[in-house]
Backbone as numpy.savetxt, mean C-alpha at the origin, in Angstrom:
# Nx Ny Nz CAx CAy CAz Cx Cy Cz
19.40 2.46 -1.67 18.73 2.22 -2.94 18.39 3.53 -3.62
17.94 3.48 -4.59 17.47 4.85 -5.47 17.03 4.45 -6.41
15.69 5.39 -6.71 14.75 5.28 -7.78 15.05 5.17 -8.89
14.06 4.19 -9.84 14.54 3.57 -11.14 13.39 3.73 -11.57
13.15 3.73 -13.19 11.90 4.10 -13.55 10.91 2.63 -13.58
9.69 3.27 -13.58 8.87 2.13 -13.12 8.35 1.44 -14.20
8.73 0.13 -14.13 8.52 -1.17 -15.05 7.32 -1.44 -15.94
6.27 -1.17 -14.63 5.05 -1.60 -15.06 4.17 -0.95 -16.25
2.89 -1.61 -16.17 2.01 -0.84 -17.22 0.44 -0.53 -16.47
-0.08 0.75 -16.54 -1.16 0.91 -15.94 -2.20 -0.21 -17.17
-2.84 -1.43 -16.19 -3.29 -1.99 -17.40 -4.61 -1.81 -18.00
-5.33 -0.99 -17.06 -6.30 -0.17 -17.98 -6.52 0.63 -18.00
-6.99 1.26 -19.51 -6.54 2.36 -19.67 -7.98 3.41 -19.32
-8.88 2.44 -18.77 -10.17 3.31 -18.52 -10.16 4.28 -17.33
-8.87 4.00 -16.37 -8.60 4.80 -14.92 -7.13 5.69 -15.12
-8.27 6.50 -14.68 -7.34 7.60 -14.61 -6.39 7.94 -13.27
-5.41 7.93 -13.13 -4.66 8.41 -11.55 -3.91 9.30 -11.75
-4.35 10.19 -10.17 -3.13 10.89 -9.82 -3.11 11.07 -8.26
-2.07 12.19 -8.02 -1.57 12.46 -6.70 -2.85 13.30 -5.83
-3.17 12.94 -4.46 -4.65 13.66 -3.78 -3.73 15.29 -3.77
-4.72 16.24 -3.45 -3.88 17.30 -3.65 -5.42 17.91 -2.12
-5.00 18.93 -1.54 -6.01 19.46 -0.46 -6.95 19.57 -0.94
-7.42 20.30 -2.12 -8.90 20.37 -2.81 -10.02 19.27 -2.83
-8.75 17.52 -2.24 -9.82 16.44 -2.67 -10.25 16.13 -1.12
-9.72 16.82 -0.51 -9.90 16.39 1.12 -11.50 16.08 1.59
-11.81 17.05 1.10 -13.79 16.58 1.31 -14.26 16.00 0.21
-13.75 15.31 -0.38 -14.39 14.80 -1.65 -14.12 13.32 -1.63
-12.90 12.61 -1.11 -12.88 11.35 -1.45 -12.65 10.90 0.14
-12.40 9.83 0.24 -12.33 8.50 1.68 -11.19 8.84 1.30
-10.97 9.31 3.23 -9.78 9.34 4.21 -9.76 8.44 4.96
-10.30 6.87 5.13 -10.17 6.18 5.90 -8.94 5.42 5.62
-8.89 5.64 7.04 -6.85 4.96 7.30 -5.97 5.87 6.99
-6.02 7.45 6.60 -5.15 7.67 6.73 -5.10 8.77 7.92
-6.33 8.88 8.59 -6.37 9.37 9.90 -7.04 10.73 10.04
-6.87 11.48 11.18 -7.42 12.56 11.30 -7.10 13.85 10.44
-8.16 14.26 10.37 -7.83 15.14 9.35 -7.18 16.05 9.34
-6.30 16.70 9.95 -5.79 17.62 10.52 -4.14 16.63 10.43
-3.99 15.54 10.82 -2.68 14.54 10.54 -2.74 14.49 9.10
-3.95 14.66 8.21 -3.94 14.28 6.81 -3.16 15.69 6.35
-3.75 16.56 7.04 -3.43 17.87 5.96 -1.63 18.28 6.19
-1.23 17.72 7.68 -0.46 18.20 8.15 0.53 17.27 7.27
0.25 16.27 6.88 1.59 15.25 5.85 1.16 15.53 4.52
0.27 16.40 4.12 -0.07 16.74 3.21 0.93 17.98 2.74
1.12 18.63 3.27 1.97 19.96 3.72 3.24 19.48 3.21
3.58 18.58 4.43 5.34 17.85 4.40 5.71 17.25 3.27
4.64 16.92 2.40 5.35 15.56 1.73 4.58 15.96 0.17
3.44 16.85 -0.02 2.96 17.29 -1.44 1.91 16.79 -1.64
1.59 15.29 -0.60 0.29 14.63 -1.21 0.39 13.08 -0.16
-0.80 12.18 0.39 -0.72 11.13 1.06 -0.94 10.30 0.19
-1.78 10.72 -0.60 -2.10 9.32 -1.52 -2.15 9.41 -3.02
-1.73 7.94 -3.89 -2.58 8.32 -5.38 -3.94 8.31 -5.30
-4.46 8.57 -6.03 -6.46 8.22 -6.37 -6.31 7.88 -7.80
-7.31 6.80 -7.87 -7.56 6.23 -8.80 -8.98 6.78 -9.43
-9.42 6.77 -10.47 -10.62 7.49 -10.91 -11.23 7.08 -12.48
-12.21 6.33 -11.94 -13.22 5.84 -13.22 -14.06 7.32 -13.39
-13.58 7.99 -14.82 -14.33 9.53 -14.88 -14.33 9.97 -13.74
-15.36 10.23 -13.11 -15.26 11.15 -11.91 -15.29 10.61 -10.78
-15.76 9.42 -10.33 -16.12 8.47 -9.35 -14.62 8.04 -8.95
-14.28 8.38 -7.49 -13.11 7.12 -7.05 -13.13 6.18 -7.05
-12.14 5.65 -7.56 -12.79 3.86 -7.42 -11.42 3.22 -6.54
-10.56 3.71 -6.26 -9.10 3.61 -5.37 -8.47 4.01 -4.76
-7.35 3.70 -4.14 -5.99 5.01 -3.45 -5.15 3.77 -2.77
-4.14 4.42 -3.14 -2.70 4.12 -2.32 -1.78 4.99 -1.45
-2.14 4.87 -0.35 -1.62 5.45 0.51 0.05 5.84 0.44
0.43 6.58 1.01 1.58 6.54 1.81 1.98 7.57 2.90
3.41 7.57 3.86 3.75 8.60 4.73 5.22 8.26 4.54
5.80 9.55 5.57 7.49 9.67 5.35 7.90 8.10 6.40
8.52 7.85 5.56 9.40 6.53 6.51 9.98 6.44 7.58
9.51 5.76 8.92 10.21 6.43 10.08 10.89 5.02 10.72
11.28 4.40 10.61 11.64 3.14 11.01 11.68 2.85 12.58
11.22 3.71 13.11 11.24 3.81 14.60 9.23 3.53 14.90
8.57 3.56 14.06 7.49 3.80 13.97 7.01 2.13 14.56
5.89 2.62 15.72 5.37 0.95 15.63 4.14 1.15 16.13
3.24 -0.04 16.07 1.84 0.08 15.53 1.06 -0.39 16.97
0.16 0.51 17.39 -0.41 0.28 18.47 -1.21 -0.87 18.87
-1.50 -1.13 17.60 -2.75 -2.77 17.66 -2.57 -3.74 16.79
-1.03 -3.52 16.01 -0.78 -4.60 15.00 -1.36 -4.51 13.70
-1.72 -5.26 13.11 -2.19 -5.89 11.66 -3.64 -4.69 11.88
-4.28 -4.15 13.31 -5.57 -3.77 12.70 -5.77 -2.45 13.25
-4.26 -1.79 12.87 -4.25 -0.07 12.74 -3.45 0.31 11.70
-3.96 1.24 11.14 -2.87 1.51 9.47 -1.54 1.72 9.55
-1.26 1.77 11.06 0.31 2.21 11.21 0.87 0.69 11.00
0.07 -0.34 10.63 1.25 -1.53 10.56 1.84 -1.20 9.69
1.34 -0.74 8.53 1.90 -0.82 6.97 3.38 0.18 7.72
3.77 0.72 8.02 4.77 1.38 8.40 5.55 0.93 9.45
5.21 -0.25 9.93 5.99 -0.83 11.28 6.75 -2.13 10.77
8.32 -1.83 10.54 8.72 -2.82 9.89 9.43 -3.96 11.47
9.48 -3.22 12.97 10.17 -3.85 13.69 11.86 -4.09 13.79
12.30 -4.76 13.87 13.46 -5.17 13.95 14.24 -5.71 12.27
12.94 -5.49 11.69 13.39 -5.86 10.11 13.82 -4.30 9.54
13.23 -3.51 10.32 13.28 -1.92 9.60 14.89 -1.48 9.22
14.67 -1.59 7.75 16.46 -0.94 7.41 16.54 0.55 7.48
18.13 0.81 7.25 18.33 1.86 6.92 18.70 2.38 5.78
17.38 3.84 5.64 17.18 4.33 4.39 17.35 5.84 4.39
17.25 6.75 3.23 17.94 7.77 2.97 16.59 8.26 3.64
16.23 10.05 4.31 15.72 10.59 4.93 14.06 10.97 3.90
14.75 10.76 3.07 13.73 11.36 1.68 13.16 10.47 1.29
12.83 9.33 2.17 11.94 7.73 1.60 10.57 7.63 2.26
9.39 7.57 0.43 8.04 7.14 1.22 8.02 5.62 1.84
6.88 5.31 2.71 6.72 4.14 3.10 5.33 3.64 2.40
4.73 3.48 1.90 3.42 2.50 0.83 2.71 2.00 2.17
1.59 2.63 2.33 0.26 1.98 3.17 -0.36 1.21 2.41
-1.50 1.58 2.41 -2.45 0.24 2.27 -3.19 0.98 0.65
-3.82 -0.14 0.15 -4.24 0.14 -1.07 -5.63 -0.38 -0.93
-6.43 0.44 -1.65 -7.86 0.62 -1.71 -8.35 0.87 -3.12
-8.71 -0.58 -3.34 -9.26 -0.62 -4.68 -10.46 -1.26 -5.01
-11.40 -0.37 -5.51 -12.71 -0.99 -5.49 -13.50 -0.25 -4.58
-12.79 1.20 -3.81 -13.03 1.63 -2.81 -14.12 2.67 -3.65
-15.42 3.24 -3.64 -16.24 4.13 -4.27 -16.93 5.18 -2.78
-16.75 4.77 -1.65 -17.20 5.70 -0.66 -16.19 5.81 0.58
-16.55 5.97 1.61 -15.89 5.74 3.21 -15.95 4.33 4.10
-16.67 4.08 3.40 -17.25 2.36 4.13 -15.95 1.74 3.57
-16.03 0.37 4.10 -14.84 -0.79 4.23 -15.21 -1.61 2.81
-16.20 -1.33 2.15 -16.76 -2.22 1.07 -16.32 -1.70 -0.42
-15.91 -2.75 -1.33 -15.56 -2.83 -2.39 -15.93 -3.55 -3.25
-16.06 -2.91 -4.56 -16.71 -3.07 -5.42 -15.89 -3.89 -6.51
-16.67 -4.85 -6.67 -15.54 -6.21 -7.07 -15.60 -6.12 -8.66
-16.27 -4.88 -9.46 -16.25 -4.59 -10.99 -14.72 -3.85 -11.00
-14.29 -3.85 -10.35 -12.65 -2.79 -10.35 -11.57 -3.74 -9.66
-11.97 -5.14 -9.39 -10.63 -5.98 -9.03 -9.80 -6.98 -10.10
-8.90 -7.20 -10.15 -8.62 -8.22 -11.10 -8.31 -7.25 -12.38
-8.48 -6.00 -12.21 -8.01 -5.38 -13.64 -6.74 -4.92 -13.59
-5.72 -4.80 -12.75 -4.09 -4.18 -12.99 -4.65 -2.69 -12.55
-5.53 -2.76 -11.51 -5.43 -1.14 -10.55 -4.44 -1.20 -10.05
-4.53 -1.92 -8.80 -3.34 -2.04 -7.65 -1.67 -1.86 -8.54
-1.62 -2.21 -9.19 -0.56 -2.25 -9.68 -0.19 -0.80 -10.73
-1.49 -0.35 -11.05 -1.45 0.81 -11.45 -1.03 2.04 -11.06
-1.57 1.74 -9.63 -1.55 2.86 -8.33 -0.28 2.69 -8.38
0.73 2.31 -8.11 1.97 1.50 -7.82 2.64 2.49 -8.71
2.79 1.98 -10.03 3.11 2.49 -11.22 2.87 3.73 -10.71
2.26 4.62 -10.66 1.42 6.17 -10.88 2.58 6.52 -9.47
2.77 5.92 -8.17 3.34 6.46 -6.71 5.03 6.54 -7.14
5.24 5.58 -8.14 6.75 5.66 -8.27 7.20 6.50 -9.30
6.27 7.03 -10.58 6.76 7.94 -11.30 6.30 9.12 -10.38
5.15 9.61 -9.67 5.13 10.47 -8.70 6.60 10.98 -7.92
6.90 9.63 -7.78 8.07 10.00 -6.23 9.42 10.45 -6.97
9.71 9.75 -7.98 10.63 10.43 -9.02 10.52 11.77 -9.32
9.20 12.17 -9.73 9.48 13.50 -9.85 9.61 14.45 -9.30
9.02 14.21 -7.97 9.14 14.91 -6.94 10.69 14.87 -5.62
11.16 14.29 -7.07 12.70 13.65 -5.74 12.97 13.11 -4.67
11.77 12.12 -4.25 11.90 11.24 -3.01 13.34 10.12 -3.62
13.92 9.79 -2.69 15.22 8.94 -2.49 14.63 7.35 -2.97
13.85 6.92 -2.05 13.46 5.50 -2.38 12.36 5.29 -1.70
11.20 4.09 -1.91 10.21 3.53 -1.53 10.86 2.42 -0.71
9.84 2.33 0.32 9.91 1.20 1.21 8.64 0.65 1.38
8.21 -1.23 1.49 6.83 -1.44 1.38 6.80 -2.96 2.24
5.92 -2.78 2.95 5.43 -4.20 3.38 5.04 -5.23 2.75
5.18 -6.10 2.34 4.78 -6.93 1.09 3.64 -8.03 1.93
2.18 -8.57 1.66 2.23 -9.14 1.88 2.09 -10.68 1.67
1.55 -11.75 1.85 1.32 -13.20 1.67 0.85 -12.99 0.03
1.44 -13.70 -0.97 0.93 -14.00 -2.58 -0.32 -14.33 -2.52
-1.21 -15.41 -1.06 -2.44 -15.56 -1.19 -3.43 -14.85 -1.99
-3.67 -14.93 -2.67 -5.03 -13.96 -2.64 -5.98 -13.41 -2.21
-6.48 -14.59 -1.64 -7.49 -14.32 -0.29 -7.03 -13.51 1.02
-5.67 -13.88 1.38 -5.29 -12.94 2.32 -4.55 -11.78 1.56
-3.95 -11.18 0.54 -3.86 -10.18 -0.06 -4.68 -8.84 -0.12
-5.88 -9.80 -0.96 -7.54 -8.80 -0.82 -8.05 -8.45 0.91
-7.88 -9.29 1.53 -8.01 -8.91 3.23 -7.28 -8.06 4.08
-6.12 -8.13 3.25 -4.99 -7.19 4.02 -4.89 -5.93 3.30
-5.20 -5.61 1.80 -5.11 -4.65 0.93 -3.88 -4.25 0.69
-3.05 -5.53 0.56 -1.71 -4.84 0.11 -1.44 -5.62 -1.23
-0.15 -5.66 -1.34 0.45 -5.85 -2.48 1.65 -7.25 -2.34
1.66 -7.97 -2.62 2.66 -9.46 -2.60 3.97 -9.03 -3.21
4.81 -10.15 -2.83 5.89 -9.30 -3.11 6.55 -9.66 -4.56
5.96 -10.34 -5.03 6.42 -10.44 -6.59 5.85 -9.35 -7.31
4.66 -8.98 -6.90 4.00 -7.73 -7.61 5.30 -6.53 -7.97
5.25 -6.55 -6.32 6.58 -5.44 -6.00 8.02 -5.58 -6.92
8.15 -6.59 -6.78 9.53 -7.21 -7.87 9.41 -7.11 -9.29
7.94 -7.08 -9.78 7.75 -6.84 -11.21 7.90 -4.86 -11.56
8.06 -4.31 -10.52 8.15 -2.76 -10.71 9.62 -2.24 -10.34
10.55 -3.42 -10.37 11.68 -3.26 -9.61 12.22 -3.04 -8.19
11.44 -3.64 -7.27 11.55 -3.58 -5.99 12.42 -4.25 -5.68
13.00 -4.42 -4.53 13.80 -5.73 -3.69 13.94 -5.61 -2.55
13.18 -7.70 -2.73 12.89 -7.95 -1.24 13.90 -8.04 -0.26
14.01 -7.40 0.94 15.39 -7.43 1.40 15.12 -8.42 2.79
13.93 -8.75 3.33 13.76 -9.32 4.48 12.26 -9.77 4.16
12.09 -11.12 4.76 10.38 -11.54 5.32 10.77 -12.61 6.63
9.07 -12.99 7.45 8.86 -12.74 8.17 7.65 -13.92 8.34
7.39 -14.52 9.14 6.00 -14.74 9.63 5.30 -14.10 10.15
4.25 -13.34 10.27 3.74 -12.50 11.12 2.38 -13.37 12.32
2.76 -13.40 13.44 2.07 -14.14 14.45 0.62 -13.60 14.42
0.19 -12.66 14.37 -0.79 -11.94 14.66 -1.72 -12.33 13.70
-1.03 -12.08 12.17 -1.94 -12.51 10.92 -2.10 -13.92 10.59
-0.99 -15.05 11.34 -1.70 -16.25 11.35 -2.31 -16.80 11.88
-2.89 -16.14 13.23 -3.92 -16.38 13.75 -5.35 -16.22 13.00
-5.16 -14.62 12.47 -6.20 -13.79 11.61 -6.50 -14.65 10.14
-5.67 -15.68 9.91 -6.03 -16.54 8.42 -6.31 -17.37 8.74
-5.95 -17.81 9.39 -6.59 -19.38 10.41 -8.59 -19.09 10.58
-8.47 -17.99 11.72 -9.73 -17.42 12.02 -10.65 -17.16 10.81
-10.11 -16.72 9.80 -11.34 -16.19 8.94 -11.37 -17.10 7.49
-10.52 -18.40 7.89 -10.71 -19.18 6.96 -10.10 -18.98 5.59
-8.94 -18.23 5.95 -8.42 -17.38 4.77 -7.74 -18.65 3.20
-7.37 -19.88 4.29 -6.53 -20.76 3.31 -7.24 -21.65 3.06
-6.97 -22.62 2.06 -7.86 -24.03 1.92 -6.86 -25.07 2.44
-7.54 -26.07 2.34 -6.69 -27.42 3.22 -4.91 -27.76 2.50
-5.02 -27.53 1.52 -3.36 -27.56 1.02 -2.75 -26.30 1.34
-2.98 -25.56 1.79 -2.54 -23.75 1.64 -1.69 -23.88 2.84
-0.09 -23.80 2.65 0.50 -23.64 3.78 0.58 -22.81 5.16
0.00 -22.64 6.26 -0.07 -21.60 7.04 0.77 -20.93 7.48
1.98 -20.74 7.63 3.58 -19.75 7.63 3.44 -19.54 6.10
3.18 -20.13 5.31 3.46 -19.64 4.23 2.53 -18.28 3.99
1.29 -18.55 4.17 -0.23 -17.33 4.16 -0.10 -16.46 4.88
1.13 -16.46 5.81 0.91 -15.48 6.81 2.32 -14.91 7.09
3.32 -15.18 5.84 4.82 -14.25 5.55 4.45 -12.81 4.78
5.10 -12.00 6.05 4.86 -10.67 5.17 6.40 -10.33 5.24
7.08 -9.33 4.43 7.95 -8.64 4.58 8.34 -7.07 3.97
9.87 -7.05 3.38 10.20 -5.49 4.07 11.02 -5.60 2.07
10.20 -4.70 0.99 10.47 -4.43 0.04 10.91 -3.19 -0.65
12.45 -2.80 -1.11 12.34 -1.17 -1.27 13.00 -1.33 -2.68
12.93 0.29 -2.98 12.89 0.95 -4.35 13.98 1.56 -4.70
């Protein structure tokens, strides 16, 4: 695959994004993307881990990413950040120069797990998105690769990713999905669906690139 320009529209225009650069390292939430010393060190390799999103000066987001390793697999599943990068036996083959899309954090204003629900529902997530793919263009990455997960909503906002029509509205394509065993336990458990809400259906993630 190879990069195409990105579809979307940042839909408001009150946030500002860009690429983290070392200067923001003590300044904004590094949670999930690991030790700091792993942060700086893919920081180095790759120009930058994440977008940040930014109401004036306050973070209010980020979208992760790392270099694509398709060999990569996740020590505890669905509840270590390396899932977003563990495609399994679905993992294709892609050009050497491809990010992989972690997890997205929106609504995110500190280090804590809590979000601030005045910044959801506005076309961030999708912003961030927008902002990582004209990023990767310019910087000459080959193609994006992304975990997509369940359209739910409820399990969307729980998982902090992105569905895969989202992905398809920026020109993505879905090339593989999946039930994931682990997370239909985890939607079941936390009550994620209502009584019509199909459960394989709430709990298909798959493998989307750029």
């Amino acid at each position: 695959p190879s990069m195409t320009p990105p579809r979307g529209n940042r839909a408001d225009g009150s946030i500002r994004y860009r690429a983290l650069v070392a200067e923001d390292l003590d300044h904004v939430p590094l949670s999930c993307q690991g030790a700091p010393e792993a942060v700086r060190a893919r920081l180095a390799d790759l120009g930058a881990t994440a977008i940040l999103a930014f109401d004036a000066e306050q973070h209010i987001g980020q979208l992760q990413f790392r270099r694509y390793d398709p060999l990569l697999r996740t020590p505890n599943g669905l509840w270590d950040p390396l899932y977003w990068g563990d495609f399994g036996e679905h993992a294709p083959v892609m050009p050497r120069d491809t990010l992989a899309i972690f997890c997205f954090h929106v609504g995110q204003l500190d280090a804590t797990d809590a979000r601030d629900g005045r910044y959801q529902n506005r076309g961030i997530g999708l912003g961030l998105l927008d902002a990582l793919i004209a990023w990767a263009r310019k910087n000459n990455y080959a193609a994006l690769i992304a975990k997509h997960t369940p359209a739910l909503p409820a399990v969307m906002g729980f998982m902090g990713g992105m569905s895969a029509p989202r992905y398809e509205q920026l020109g993505f394509r879905c090339l593989s999905s999946w039930v994931d065993a682990q997370l239909r336990d985890v939607v079941q458990q936390r009550g994620l669906i209502g009584p019509n809400d199909d459960i394989d259906q709430a709990a298909t993630v798959g493998c989307c690139v750029l």
